[in-house]
N, C-alpha and C positions, 0 to 999 in steps of 0.2 A: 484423430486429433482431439475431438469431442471427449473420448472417455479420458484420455489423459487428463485433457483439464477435468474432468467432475473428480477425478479419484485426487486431481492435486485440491482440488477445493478444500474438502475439511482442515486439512493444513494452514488455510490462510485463516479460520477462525479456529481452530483447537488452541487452547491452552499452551499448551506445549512449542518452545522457543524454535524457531526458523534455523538451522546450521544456518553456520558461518560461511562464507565461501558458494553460495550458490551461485551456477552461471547465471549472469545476464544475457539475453537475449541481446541478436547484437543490434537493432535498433533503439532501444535502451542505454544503449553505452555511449559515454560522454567521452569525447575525444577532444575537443577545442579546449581554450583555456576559457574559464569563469572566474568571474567578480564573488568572491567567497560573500561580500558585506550585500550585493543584488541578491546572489541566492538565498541565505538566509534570510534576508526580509520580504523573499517571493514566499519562500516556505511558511515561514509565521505567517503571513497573508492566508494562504492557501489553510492551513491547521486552523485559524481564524474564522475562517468560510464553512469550513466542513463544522467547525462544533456552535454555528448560527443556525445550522439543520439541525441540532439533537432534537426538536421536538419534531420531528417528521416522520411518519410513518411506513412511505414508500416509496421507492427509489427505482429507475430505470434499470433492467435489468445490466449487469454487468456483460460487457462485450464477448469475454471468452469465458466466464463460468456460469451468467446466468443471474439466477434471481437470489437473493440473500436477504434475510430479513430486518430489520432493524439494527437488532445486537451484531449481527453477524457483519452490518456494515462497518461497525463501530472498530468489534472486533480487529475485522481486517484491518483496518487504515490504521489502529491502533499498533497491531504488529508490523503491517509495511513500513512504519514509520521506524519503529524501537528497530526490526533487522536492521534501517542502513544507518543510526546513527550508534550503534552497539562497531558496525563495520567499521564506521572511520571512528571510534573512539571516543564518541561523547557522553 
């Protein structure tokens, strides 16, 4: 399982846009119904939080890929983000 995540890693920081349609894992999947106006104001919270770190240098490593450096955190959050609001159309 280990290699699969390292060879998915450079994916989560390349350049290069995330396909559409990728599975969710399925403890990831939202099944209840949500307050669209709670989540969006958790979200900006949360996107709020993470760019009051840009000036930080190092970070815990990541649970399933490991260690990633600065850019590469940025990176990442950067694209996790654009994939799911590219998904639902924003």
């Amino acid at each position: 399982m280990k290699l699969a995540f390292m060879s998915f890693k450079k994916g989560l920081y390349y350049d290069k846009l995330w396909k559409p349609n990728l599975p969710t894992a399925k403890p990831f999947k939202v099944i209840e119904k949500k307050d669209f106006g709670a989540e969006k104001s958790a979200l900006i919270g949360l996107v709020n939080d993470f760019h009051q770190e840009k000036s930080r240098k190092t970070w815990d490593p990541h649970p399933a890929f490991g260690t990633f450096t600065h850019e590469q955190w940025g990176q990442m959050q950067y694209k996790h983000l654009d994939h799911h609001l590219r998904q639902f159309g924003v």
